[in-house]
N, C-alpha and C positions, 0 to 999 in steps of 0.2 A: 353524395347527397346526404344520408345516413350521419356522414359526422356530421351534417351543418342545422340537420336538425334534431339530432336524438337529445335528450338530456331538457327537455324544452331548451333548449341553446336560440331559439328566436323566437326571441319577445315573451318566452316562456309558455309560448303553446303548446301542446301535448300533441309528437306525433309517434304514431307506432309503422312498424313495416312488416312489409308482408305479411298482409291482415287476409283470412280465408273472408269472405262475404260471399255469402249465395254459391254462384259457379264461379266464381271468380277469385282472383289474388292482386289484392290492390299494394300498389310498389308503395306508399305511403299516404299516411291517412289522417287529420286530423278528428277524431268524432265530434269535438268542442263545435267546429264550426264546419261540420260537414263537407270539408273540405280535402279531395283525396286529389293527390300531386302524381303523374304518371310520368315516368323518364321512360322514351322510347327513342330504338331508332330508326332509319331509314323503312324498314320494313312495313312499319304503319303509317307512312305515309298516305296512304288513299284505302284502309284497311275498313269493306265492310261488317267484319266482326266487332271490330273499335268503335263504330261507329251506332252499333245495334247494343254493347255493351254500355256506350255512354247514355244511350235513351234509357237503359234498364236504371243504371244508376241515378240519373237524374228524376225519374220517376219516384226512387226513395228519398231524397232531396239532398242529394249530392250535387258540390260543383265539382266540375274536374278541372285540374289544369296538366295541362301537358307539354312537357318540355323537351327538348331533343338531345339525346345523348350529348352528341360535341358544345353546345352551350354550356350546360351542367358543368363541362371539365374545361372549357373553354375562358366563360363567363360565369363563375360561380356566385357572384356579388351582385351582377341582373338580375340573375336566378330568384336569388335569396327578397330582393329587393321587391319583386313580382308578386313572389309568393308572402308578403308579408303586407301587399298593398290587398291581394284577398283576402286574406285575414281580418283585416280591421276595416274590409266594406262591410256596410250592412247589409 
C-alpha cells in the first residue's frame, strides 16, 4: 500500500505511515483530509479495541477506512479507487 501512496502518487495527496498519534500507530494517514487508511487482517475482524480506538479517533475528526490485508494485495486498483472517492467527498 506504501508504494501506491507515498510520494503523493494519488491524486497528489500527502500521505505519511506509521504516524505515532495519542496511544496509537496509525498504518496511514492523510492530515490534509483527515483521513487515516487501516490495512488489517483477519484478527480485527470483530476487535473491541478497534472499535473503542475508532470512537477515540473519530472524536478528533478522523475518518477511517479500513481495508483487509488480501484486498490490498488482491485488488489494489478497488483499494486505491475507494480511498480516492474519500478523499474528494466533502
Amino acid at each position: 500500500m506504501w508504494r501506491l501512496l507515498r510520494d503523493r502518487r494519488l491524486s497528489l495527496f500527502k500521505f505519511r505511515r506509521q504516524v505515532p498519534f495519542q496511544d496509537f500507530i496509525l498504518d496511514f494517514v492523510c492530515f490534509e483530509k483527515h483521513l487515516i487508511i487501516e490495512i488489517d487482517g483477519s484478527q480485527h475482524a470483530a476487535s473491541v479495541r478497534d472499535l473503542a480506538r475508532e470512537t477515540i479517533l473519530m472524536a478528533e475528526g478522523f475518518r477511517i477506512a479500513r481495508y483487509w490485508n488480501n484486498d490490498v494485495l488482491q485488488q489494489p486498483s478497488a483499494v486505491l479507487e475507494d480511498i480516492l472517492a474519500k478523499l474528494t467527498k466533502p
